[in-house]
C-alpha positions as CSV (number, residue, x, y, z in Angstrom):
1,X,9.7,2.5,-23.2
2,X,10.6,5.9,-22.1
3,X,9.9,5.8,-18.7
4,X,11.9,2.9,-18.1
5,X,15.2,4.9,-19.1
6,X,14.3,7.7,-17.1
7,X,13.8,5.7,-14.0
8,X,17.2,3.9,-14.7
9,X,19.2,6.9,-15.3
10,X,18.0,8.5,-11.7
11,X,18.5,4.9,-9.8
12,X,22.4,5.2,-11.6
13,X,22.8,8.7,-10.9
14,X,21.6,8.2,-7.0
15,X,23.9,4.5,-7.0
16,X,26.6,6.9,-8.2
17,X,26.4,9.7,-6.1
18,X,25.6,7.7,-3.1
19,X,29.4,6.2,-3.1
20,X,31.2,9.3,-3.7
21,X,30.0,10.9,-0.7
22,X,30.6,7.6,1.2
23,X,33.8,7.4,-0.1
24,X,34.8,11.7,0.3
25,X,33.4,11.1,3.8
26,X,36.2,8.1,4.6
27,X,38.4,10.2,3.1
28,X,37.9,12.8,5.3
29,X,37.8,10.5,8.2
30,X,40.6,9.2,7.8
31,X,42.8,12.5,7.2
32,X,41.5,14.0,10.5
33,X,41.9,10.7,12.2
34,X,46.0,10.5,10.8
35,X,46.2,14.3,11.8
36,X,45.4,14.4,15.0
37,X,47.3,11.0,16.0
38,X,50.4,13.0,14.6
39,X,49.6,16.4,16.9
40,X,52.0,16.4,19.8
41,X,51.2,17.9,23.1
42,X,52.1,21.7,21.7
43,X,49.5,21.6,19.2
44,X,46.8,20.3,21.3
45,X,46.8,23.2,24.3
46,X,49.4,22.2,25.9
47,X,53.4,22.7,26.0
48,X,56.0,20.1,26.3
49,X,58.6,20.3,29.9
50,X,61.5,20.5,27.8
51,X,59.6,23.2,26.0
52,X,58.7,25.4,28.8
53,X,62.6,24.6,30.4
54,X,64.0,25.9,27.5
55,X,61.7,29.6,27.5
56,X,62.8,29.6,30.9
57,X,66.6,29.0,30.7
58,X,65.8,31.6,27.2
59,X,64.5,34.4,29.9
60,X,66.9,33.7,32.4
61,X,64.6,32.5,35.3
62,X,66.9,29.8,35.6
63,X,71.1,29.5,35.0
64,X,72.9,26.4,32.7
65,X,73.6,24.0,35.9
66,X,69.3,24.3,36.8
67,X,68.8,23.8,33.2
68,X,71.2,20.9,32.4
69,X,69.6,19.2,35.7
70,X,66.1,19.6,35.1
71,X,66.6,18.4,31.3
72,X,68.1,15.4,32.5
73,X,65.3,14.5,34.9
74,X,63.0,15.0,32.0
75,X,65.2,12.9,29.4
């Protein structure tokens, strides 16, 4: 009758374990998935125009009318 146990008790420790690394691993996907669909272009390489216009107009490589035109292009 022994054997029997021991046989059930691996099967329902595998059964177990099996769906909590199916379910971590959703999880997981889903996080990353939610995370990256939030990232805006700054945080994947690259930097947004109004971004970039405003470090310009910020170093003065460009004066308030060039600014104020440019952003409304971009808006």
């Amino acid at each position: 009758m022994m054997p029997m146990w021991n046989t059930w008790g691996f099967g329902m420790f595998f059964m177990f374990a099996f769906w909590i690394v199916l379910i971590a691993c959703l999880v997981f996907a889903v996080r990353w998935a939610m995370q990256h669909s939030r990232e805006g272009p700054s945080e994947r390489g690259g930097d947004a125009p109004l971004d970039i216009l405003k470090r310009r107009y910020a170093r003065g490589e460009i004066d308030r009318d060039e600014f104020d035109r440019m952003r409304r292009e971009l808006l």
